[in-house]
C-alpha positions in Angstrom: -78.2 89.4 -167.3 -79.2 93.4 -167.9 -82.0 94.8 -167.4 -83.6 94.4 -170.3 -82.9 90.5 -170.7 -84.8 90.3 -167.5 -87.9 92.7 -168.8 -87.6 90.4 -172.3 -87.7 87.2 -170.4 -90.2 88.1 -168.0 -92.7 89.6 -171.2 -92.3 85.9 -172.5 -93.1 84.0 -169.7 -96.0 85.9 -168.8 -97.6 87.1 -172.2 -97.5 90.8 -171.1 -96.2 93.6 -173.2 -92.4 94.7 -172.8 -93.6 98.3 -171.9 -95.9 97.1 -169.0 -93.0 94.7 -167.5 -90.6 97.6 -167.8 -92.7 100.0 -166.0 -93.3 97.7 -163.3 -89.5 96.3 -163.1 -88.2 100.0 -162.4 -90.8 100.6 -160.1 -90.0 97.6 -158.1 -86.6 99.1 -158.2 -87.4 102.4 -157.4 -89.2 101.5 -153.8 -86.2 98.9 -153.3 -84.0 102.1 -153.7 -86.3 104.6 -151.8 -86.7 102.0 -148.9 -82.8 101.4 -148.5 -82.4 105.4 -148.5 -85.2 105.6 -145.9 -83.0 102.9 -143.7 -85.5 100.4 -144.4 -84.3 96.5 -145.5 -86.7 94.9 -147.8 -87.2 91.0 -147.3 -88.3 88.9 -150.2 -89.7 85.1 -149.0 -88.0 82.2 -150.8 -85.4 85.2 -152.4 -83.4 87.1 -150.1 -83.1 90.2 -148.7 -81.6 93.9 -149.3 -79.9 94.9 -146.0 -78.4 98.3 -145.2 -75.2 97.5 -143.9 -73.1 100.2 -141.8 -69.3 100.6 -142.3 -67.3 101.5 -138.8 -65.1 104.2 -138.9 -61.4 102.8 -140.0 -58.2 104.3 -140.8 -56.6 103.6 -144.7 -53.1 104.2 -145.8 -51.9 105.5 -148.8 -49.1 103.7 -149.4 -47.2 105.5 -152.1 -47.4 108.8 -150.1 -47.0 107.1 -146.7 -50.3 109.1 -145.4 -53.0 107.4 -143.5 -56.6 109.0 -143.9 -59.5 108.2 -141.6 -62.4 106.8 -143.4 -65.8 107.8 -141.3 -68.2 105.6 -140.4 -71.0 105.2 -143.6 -74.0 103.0 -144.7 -73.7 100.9 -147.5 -76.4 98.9 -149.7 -76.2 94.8 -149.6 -78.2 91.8 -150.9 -78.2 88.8 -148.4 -79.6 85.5 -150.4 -81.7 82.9 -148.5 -80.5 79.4 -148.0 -82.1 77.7 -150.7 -81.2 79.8 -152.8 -77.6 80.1 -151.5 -77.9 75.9 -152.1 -79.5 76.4 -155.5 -76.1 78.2 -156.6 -73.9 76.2 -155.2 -76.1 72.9 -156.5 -76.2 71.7 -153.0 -80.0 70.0 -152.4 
């Protein structure tokens, strides 16, 4: 599903105007992004949550020129589901 199914389906169910739901889906967006840059996780009830993750410093190899490069240590972004609906996908009640 893009962006604009969800903005599509959303005008629909609600009767509001596609421009409106746009607006307000890439705002909610936007502070999801600016909190997960500021180190803050965002935690939706009954949804999930997005997490900042951090990466430990590792070592890779490059196999094909038999070099091994250390990878620093690094934050990542990550979405982390609540049960139900972890269940709900996997049809579990």
């Amino acid at each position: 599903m893009t962006k604009a199914e969800i903005v599509n389906e959303i005008a629909n169910k609600t009767g509001f105007d596609k421009n409106s739901v746009q607006t307000i889906v890439e705002a909610f967006m936007t502070s999801v992004k600016t909190s997960l840059v500021n180190d803050e996780n965002v935690y939706l009830r009954g949804f999930g949550s997005f997490i900042v993750k951090e990466r430990a410093e590792k070592t890779a190899r490059n196999i094909s020129k038999k070099t091994s490069i250390v990878i620093p240590a690094h934050k990542i972004p990550a979405f982390k589901p609540c049960k139900p609906f972890v269940n709900a996908v996997k049809k579990i009640k």
